[in-house]
Structures are given as structure tokens and as C-alpha cells.
C-alpha positions as MATLAB code, in Angstrom:
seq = 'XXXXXXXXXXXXXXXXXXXXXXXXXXXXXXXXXXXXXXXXXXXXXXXXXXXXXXXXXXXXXXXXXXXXXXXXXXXXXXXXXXXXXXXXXXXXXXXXXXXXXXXXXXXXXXXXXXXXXXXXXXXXXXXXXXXXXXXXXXXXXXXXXXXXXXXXXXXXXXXXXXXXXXXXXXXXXXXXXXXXXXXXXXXXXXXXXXXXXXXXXXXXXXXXXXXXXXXXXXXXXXXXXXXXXXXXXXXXXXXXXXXXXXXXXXXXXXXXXXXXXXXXXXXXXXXXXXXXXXXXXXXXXXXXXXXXXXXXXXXXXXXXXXXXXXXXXXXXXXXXXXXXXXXXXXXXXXXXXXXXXXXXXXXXXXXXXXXXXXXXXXXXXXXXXXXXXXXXXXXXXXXXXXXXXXXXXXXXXXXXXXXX';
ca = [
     -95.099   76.174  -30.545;
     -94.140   72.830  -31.084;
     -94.184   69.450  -28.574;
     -91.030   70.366  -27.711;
     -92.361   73.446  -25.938;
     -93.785   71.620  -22.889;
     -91.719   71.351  -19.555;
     -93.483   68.056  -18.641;
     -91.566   65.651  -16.882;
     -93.425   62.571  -15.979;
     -96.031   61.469  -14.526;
     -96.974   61.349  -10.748;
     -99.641   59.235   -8.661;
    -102.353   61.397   -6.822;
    -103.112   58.137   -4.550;
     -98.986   58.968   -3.371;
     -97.354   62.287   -4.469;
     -94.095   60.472   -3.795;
     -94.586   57.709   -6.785;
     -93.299   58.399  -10.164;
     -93.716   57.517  -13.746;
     -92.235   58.720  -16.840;
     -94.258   60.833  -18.947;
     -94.818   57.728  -21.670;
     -96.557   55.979  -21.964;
     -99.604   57.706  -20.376;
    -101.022   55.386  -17.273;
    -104.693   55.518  -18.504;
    -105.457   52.728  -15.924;
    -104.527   54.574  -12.764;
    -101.912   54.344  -10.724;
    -100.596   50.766  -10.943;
     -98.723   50.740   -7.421;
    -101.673   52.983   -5.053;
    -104.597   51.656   -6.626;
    -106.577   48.332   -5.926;
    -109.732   46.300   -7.189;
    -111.997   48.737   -4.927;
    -110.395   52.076   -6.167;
    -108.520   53.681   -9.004;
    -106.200   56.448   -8.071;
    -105.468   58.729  -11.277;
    -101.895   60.300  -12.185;
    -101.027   63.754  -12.963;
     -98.693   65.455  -15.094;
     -95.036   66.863  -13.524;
     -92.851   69.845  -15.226;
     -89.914   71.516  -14.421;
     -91.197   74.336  -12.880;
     -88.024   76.112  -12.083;
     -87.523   76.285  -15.634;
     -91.013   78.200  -16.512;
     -90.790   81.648  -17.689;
     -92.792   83.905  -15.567;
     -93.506   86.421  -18.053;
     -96.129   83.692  -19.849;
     -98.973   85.213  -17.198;
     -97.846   88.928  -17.169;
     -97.460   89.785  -21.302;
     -99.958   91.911  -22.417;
    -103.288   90.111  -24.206;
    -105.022   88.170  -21.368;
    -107.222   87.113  -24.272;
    -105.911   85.228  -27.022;
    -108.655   83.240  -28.889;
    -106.325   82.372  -32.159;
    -103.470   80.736  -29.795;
    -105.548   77.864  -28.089;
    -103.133   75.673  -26.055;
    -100.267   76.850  -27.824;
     -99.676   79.562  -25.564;
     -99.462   77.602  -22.250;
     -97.265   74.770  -23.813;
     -94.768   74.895  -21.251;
     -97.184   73.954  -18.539;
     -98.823   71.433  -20.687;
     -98.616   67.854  -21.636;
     -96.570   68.308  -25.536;
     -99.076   69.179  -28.276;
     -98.677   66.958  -30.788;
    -101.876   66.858  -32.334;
    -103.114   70.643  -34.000;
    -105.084   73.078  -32.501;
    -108.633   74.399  -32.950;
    -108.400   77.851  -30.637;
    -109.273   76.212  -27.637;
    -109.684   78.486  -24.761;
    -109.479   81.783  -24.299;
    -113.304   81.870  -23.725;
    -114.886   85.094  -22.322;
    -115.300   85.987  -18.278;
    -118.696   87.609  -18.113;
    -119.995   89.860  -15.064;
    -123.424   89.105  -14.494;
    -123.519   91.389  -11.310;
    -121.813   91.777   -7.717;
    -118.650   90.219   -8.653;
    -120.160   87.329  -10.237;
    -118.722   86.331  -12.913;
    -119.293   83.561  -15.939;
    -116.484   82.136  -17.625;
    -118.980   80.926  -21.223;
    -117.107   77.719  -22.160;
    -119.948   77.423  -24.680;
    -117.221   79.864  -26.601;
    -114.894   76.638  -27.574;
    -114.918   74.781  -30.791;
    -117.388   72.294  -30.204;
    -119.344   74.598  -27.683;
    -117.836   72.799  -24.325;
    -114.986   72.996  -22.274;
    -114.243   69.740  -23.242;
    -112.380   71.105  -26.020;
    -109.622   71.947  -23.432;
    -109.258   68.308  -22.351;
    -109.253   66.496  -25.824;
    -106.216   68.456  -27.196;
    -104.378   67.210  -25.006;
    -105.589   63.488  -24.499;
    -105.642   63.510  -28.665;
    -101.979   64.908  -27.878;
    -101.139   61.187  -26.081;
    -102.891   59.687  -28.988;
    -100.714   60.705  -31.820;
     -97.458   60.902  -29.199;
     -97.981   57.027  -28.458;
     -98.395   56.339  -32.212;
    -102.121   55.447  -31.944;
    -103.936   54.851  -35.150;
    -107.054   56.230  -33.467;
    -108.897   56.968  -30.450;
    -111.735   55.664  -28.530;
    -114.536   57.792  -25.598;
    -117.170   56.325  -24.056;
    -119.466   59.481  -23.859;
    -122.956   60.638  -25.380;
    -122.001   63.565  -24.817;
    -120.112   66.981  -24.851;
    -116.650   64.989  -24.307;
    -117.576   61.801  -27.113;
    -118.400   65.418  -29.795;
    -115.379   66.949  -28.963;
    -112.816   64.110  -28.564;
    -114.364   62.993  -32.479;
    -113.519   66.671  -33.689;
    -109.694   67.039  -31.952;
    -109.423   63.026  -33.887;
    -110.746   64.214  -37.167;
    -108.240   67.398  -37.219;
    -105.334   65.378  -36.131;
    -106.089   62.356  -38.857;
    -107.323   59.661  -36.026;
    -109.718   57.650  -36.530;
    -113.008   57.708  -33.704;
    -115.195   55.458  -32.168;
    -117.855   56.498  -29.667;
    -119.403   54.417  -27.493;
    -122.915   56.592  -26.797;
    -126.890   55.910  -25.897;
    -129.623   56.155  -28.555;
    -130.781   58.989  -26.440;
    -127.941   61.534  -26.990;
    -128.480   64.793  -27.380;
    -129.455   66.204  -31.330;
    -126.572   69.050  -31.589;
    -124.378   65.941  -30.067;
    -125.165   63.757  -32.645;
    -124.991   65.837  -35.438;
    -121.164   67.234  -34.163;
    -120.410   62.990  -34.157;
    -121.534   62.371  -37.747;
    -120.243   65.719  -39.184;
    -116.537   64.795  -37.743;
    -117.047   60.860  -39.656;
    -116.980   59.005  -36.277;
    -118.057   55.458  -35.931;
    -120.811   56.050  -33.290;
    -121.972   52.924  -31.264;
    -125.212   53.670  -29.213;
    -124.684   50.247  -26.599;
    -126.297   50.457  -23.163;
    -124.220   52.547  -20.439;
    -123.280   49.820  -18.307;
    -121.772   48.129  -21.133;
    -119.760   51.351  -22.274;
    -116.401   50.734  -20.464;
    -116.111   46.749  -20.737;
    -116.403   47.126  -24.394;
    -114.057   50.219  -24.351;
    -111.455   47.914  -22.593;
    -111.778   45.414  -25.274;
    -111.241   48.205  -28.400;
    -108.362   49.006  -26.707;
    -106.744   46.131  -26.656;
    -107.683   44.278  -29.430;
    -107.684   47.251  -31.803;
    -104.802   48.940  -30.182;
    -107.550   52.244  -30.113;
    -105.800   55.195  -27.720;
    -108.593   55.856  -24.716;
    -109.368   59.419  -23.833;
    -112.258   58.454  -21.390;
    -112.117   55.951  -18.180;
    -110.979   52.922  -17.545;
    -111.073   52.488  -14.351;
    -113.575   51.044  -11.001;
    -113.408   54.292   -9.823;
    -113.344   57.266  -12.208;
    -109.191   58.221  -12.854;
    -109.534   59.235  -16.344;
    -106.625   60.100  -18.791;
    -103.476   61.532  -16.865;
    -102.971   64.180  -19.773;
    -106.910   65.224  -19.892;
    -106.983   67.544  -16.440;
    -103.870   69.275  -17.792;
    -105.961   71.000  -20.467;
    -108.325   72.328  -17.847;
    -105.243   74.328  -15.918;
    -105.461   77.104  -18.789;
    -109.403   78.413  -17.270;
    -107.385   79.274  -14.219;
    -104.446   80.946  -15.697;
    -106.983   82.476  -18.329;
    -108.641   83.779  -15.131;
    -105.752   84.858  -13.218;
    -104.472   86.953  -16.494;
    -107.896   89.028  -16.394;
    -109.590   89.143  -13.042;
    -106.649   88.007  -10.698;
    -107.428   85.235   -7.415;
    -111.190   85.208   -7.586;
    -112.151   84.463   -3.439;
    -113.952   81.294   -5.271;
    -114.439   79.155   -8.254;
    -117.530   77.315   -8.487;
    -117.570   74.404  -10.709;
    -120.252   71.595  -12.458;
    -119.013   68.456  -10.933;
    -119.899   64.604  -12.611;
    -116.117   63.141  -12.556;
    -114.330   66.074  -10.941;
    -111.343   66.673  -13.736;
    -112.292   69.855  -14.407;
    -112.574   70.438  -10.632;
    -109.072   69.354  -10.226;
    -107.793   70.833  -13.382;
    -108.674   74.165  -12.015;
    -107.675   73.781   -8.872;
    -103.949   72.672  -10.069;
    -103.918   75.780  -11.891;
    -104.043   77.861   -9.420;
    -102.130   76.076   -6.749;
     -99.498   75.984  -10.025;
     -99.733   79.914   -9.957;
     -99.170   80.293   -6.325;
     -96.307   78.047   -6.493;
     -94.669   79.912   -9.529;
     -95.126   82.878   -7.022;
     -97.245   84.559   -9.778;
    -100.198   84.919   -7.192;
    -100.167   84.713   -3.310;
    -103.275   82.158   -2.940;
    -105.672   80.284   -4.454;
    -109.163   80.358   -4.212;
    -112.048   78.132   -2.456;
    -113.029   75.560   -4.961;
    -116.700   74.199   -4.460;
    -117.968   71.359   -6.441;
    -121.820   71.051   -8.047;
    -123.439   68.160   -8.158;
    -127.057   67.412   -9.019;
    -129.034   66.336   -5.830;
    -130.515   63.336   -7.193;
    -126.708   62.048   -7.198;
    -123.420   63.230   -5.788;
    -120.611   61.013   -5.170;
    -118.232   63.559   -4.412;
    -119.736   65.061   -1.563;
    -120.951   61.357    0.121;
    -117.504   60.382   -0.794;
    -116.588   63.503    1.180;
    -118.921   62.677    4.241;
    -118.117   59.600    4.355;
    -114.304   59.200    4.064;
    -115.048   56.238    1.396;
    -113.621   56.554   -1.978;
    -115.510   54.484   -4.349;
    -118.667   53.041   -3.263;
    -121.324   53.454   -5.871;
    -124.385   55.360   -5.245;
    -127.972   55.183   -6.905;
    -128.398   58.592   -9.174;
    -132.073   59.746   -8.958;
    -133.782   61.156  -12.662;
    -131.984   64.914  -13.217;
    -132.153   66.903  -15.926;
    -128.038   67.456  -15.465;
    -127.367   64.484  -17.855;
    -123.929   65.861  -18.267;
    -122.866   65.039  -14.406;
    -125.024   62.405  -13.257;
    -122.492   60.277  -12.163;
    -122.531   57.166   -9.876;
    -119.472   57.168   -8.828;
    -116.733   60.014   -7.703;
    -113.007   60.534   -8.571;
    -109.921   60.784   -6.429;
    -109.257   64.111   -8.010;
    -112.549   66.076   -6.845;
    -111.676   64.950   -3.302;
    -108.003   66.348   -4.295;
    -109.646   70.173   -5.000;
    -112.205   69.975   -2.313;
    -109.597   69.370    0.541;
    -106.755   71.177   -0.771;
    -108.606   74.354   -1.653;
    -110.710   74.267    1.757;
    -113.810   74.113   -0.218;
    -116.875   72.274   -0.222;
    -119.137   70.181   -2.193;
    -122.535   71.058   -2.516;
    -125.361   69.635   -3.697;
    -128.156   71.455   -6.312;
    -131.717   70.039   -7.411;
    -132.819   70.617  -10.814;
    -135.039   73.653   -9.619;
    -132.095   75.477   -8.576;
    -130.184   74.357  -11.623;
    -133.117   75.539  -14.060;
    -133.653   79.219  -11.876;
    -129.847   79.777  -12.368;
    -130.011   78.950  -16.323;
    -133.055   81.154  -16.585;
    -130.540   83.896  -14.893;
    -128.169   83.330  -17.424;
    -130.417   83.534  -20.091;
    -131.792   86.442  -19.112;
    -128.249   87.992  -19.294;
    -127.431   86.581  -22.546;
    -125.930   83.458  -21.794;
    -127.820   80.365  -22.916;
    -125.840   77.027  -20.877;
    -127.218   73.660  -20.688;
    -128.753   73.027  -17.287;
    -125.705   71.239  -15.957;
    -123.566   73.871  -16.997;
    -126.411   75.969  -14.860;
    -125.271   73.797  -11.432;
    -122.498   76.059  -10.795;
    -124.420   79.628  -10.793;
    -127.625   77.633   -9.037;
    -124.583   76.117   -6.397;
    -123.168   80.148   -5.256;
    -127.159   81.282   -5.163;
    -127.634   78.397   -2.464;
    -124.688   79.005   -0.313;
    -126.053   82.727    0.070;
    -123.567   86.048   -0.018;
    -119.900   85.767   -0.979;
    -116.924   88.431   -0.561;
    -114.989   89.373   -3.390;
    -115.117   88.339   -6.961;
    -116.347   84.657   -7.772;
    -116.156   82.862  -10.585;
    -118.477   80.050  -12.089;
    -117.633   78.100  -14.838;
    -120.183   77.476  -17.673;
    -119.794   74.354  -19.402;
    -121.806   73.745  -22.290;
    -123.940   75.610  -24.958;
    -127.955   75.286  -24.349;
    -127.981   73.395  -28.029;
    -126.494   70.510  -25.809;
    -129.201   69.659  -23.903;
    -131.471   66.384  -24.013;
    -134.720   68.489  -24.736;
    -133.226   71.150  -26.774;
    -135.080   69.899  -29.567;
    -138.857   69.979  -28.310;
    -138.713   74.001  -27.524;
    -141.206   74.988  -30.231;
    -142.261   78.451  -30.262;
    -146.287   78.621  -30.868;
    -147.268   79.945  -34.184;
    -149.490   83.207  -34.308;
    -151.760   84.889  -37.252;
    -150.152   87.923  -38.649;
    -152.700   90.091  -37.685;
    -152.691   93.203  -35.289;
    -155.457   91.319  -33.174;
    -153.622   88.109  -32.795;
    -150.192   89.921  -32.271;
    -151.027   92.497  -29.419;
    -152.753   89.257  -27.916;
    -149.404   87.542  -27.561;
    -147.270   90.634  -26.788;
    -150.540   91.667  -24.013;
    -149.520   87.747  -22.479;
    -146.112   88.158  -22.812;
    -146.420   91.185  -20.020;
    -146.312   94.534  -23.292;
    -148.744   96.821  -23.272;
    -149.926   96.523  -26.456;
];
């Protein structure tokens, strides 16, 4: 497939459906007209739907790992930076219609993998000499990879705290990685960009819009879903910004208005306890107003502040945002484990967020971020030396509940 492929359109303001942009220069400030000094409304992407092919969700092969993107171009943003088989991750059944779609499975072990083609897409379609993501995280490792294969240079604005498997992935793909405070992150961002002319893939914004292209990426876990399972009755989601919230969520409501399905499911955000913007954003009608983040383990999606788009997917879906402290976030990775699935605890919020809400008809799906190697502690699990003899050995395996 080439750029070519993609049906997109323009771009269109989620603070009023009925404002329009065209499709370049990507608005990676928000919506200029809707959004004010308080609060940031993002943009999406447009296509010409009547013009998509049904046929791309009913061809035989729901799982094509060597495709990435490639496949969906139509419905994406055009790809014009290469590919690293993003996607087509596995949909795991753990038991009573619960299933885990592992976006461990991606390049850089996230499902940030999905976003970054595309925003690296913008980068080389606007010309960009290189890219720069405020992140010390999975998106900052995966946005330096998708810049390294497309021939862009990379600067990360991180924490001298980031995760070890993060770091590594940031020095292995040559990226110029400056650990700054996280308040200072964006302001500094905003300066790269426009004195170095550096394409941003991460926020810009008051109030979290993100890069209109970026969600688009995230569509393909629905339509990868759809292809194998069908409508699951819900999707259940990790939740810090809310773009892959939304992403999914405009997948589906793009199947349903293809007329490839006949609904869409309940779409139920997961934020850690000691935080959650999007659901006080949600209680309180307020878009915007910071709120003080407690210590979590979720490092991934302890955010401060919500996005337009999560409140988007909650409301449109008829969902609901819940709320999950690290206990149930650590329980549900433990599950995981235990079935062969090893996720970083905030990848763990969605599982821990279905187990709190109780019983649920019908299949449901939770989405899996990140690989366990991504977490903070990751590198202090030290299994405890024994003597190799029989004594010492049936000690440990007597402990570990064998009888030995």
C-alpha cells in the first residue's frame, strides 16, 4: 500500500463536529476555533466513507501480523513513513468470555506502536527533519523506533527515573534522550518545535488533545477485534490521556456506520484511584481542571489532567469510567500471569476494572497495554539463590506449596 491508499479527507474538531480543516497540516495544538486558554479540544481524522470497500473486514485472515497498518490504509491517516508489523496482536480467552487483546505483541512491546506510525506518518508528510515526545515511557520508546526506521531524527524529553527496558529501547534506536523534570516537559517541547522546526507526536496543549493523526492508529484493535470475535458487549480500556479510549471507540462506531456491524460496544475507562481525571471530569461536567495524582504504581496513566476524547467514548458508547487502586491492578496482573500473560501493572487496570464492576453478559474484551519488562521495578525482581543440593532444593519446592 502506498499513502495514496488512505481515504482521509481532513480534519474535523471534536469540541464542534461541524468545524473543518484540511488534512495538512496536522492541528497538533487543538482546535484553533473551539478551544480556549482553559481547554484544548483535539481534532480527528475524516474519510470518504462511501468510498470504503467493505470487503477489507470480511476477507479471510483476521490475523495478519506481516501487514501492520498497511492493511487498514483506507481508514487511516496516509502512511508515509514504513512499517514495523504493527498490530495484529493476539485476543486471548482467559475464561467466561473474557478476553485479552496482548498489545505486549507489537514491536516495541506496547500498543503505542499503533499510534507512532501514524503520527511518524505526519512527520515525514509535513517534511519534518525529525520528531520530538515528551514521554519516559512506552510512547517516548516507540515514537524513537517508528523515527529511526523512517530516517528522523528523535529527541525525548523523559525523567531520570524511566523504566530500564525503556531506556535501553531509547539508546538502541540513537535518540537524543533529555531526562528534565515533568513539569518542564511540554514548555520545552513547545520551544523544540519551533525553534528547531522538530514534528511533535505528544501534547501540546492545557488540556491533553494530542496529535490528530495518533488516535487513528488505535481504530485497527477494534476492527482487529471485530474480524475475530465480532461486537464484544464491552471493551475495557487503561485510561491516562484517553486516545486509545477514543481510538477504539471510533472504530467501532466506524464499523457500525459502514454497516459492517449493528452496534458498538460499552466502552469503560481505567484509571488508577490515586488519580482520575476522566471520571471527575465526568462527575463534574468540567473539562480541564487539574487534579492532585496520589503515588500509584500505574506510572503509565497517572495523569493530572483528562482529554476531550475519553469524555467523547464514555458518553457516546454509554459507558463508564471507573476507578482501580493498585491492589486491584496488581490481583488482576497476578491473573494474567498466571495465564501466561505478563503486562505491566497499568496495562493490569483494565482486567482489575471488569473484576470490580462484578458479572458481565457476553464476550468482553480488555486491552493489555504493555509488556511486564516495562515496568518501574522490573529490575529489582531477583529470584533468591539456592544450594544445589537435594536438601536445599525440596526445601524451596516444600515452600513453594510441592510435595517434595
Amino acid at each position: 500500500m502506498t499513502p495514496g491508499d488512505s481515504l482521509a479527507n481532513g480534519q474535523r474538531s471534536l469540541g464542534d463536529p461541524d468545524i473543518g480543516y484540511p488534512l495538512w497540516p496536522p492541528l497538533t495544538s487543538g482546535c484553533p476555533r473551539t478551544s480556549t486558554d482553559e481547554v484544548a479540544y483535539p481534532l480527528e481524522v475524516d474519510y470518504t466513507y462511501e468510498k470504503v470497500d467493505r470487503a477489507l473486514f470480511t476477507r479471510p485472515g483476521h490475523v495478519n501480523r506481516g501487514d501492520g497498518h498497511d492493511r487498514w490504509a483506507p481508514l487511516l491517516p496516509p502512511l508515509s513513513a514504513p512499517g514495523l508489523g504493527e498490530g495484529g496482536t493476539p485476543l486471548v480467552e482467559i475464561g467466561d468470555g473474557v478476553f485479552i487483546k496482548d498489545e505486549s505483541r507489537n514491536p516495541t512491546w506496547s500498543h503505542k506502536d499503533r499510534l507512532n506510525r501514524c503520527t511518524v506518518s505526519a512527520a515525514v508528510g509535513v517534511g519534518a527533519e525529525g520528531i520530538v515526545v515528551a514521554s519516559s515511557g512506552n510512547h517516548g520508546a516507540s515514537a524513537a523506533a517508528y523515527a529511526a526506521r523512517a530516517g528522523l531524527r528523535c529527541v525525548v524529553l523523559g525523567s531520570d527515573s524511566m523504566p530500564p527496558a525503556v531506556d535501553s529501547f531509547l539508546n538502541a534506536y540513537g535518540a537524543v534522550v533529555l531526562p528534565v523534570p515533568q513539569e518542564d516537559r511540554w514548555p520545552l517541547m513547545r520551544r523544540l518545535v519551533d525553534r528547531l522546526g522538530l514534528h511533535p507526536v505528544s501534547n501540546l496543549t492545557v488540556t491533553h488533545t494530542g496529535h490528530p493523526f495518533g488516535p487513528e492508529g488505535y481504530k485497527t484493535i477494534a476492527y482487529e477485534v471485530f474480524t475475530e470475535l465480532g461486537v464484544p458487549r464491552a471493551v475495557f480500556v487503561p485510561t491516562g490521556y484517553g486516545e486509545l479510549l477514543y481510538g477504539v471507540w471510533k472504530g467501532f462506531a466506524e464499523l457500525k456506520r459502514l454497516g459492517v456491524a449493528e452496534r458498538t460496544p460499552r466502552m469503560f475507562s481505567c484509571e488508577p484511584a490515586a488519580g482520575g481525571p476522566l471520571a471527575a471530569s465526568l462527575r463534574s461536567g468540567r473539562l480541564g481542571a487539574p487534579i492532585e495524582v496520589g503515588p500509584t504504581s500505574a506510572y503509565a496513566i497517572d495523569c493530572s489532567v483528562a482529554g476531550h476524547r475519553g469524555v467523547v467514548a464514555i458518553r457516546e458508547s454509554g459507558g463508564q469510567a471507573l476507578l482501580v487502586s493498585d491492589e486491584e491492578m496488581l490481583s488482576a496482573q497476578s491473573e494474567m500471569a498466571r495465564q501466561g500473560l505478563w503486562a505491566e501493572v497499568s496495562s493490569a487496570a483494565a482486567l482489575a476494572g471488569l473484576r470490580g464492576l462484578g458479572g458481565f453478559d457476553g464476550p468482553v474484551v480488555c486491552v493489555s497495554t504493555s509488556s511486564g519488562f516495562k515496568d518501574l521495578a522490573v529490575g529489582s525482581r531477583r529470584s533468591e539463590p539456592v544450594e544445589p543440593t537435594w536438601e536445599a532444593v525440596a526445601g524451596r519446592l516444600r515452600k513453594a506449596g510441592f510435595p517434595a
